[in-house]
Structures are given as structure tokens and as C-alpha cells.
C-alpha positions as a printed Julia matrix, in Angstrom:
74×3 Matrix{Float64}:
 -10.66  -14.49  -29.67
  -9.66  -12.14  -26.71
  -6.29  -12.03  -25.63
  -7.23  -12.13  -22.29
  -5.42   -8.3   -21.27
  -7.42   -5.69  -19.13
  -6.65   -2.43  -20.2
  -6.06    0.47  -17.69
  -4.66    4.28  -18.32
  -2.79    5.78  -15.67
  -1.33    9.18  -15.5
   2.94    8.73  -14.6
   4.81   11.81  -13.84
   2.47   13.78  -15.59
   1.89   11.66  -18.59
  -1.16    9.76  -19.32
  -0.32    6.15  -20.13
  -2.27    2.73  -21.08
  -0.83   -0.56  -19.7
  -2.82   -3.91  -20.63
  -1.78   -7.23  -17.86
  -3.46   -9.88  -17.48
  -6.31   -9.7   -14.93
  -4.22  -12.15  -12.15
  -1.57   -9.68  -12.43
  -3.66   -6.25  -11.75
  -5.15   -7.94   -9.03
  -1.93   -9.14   -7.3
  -0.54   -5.3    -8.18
  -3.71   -3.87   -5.99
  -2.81   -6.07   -3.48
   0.97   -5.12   -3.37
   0.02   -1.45   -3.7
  -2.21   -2.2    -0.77
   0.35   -3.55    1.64
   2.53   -1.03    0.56
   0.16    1.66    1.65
   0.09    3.29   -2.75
  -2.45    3.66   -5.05
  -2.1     1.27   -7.65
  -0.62    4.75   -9.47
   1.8     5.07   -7.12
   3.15    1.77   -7.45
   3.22    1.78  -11.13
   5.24    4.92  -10.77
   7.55    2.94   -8.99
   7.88    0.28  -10.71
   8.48    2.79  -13.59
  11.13    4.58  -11.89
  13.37    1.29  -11.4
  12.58   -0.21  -14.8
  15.27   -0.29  -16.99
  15.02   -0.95  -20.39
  12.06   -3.27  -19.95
   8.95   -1.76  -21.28
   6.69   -0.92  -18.63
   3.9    -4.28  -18.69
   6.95   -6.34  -18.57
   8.56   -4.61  -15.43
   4.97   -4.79  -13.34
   5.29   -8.58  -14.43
   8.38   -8.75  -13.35
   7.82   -6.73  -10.2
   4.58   -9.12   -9.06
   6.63  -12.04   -9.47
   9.41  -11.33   -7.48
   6.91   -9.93   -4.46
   5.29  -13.09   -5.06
   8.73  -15.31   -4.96
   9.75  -12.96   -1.75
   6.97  -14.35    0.32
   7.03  -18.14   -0.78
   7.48  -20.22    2.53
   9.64  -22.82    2.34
């Protein structure tokens, strides 16, 4: 059984990482990358720059869900 994760390494000021999401989320994190004019290592970097003490999967998370509650209509 598969946890369902995808499984990407990124390189973040300088330091080779591996971050495993779900595949909705890397797909809504290309998008906001997009829109943002980043790479999708750009906006991890981000992300990983205003993270606190969340580890880093759960601050993307985080991130795509409030960009995603930020352009609900009401």
C-alpha cells in the first residue's frame, strides 16, 4: 500500500532537500509559484524562509491552504 506522497528534491539556500506532498498539493504549489511569477524552488524557499517551527511539508500545506482560503468567493 502506497501512501499516496510524490517525492521531489529541491536545492534551498544551497542545500539539497527532499519534500514528499501529496500530488493535489504539488500541483496547487506550481500553480501558486506560477501566479507568483517563481519556480516552484523559489517558492519553496519562501515558504521556508517564513516557516517557523513547522517542518517544511507541513508549512507548504499550510501555505496552499491559506492561498486557497484567500481566493474563496463568498
Amino acid at each position: 500500500m502506497t501512501s499516496g506522497l510524490v517525492k521531489h528534491s529541491v536545492t534551498i539556500a544551497g542545500h539539497r532537500t527532499s519534500i514528499s506532498l501529496e500530488p493535489e498539493f504539488w500541483s496547487a504549489l506550481r500553480e501558486i509559484a506560477k501566479r507568483n511569477n517563481r519556480s516552484l524552488g523559489s517558492e519553496i524557499a519562501v515558504i521556508d524562509a517564513e516557516r517557523s517551527t513547522r517542518n517544511l511539508s507541513s508549512a507548504i500545506r499550510v501555505h496552499v491552504l491559506k492561498d486557497a482560503l484567500a481566493h474563496i468567493k463568498d
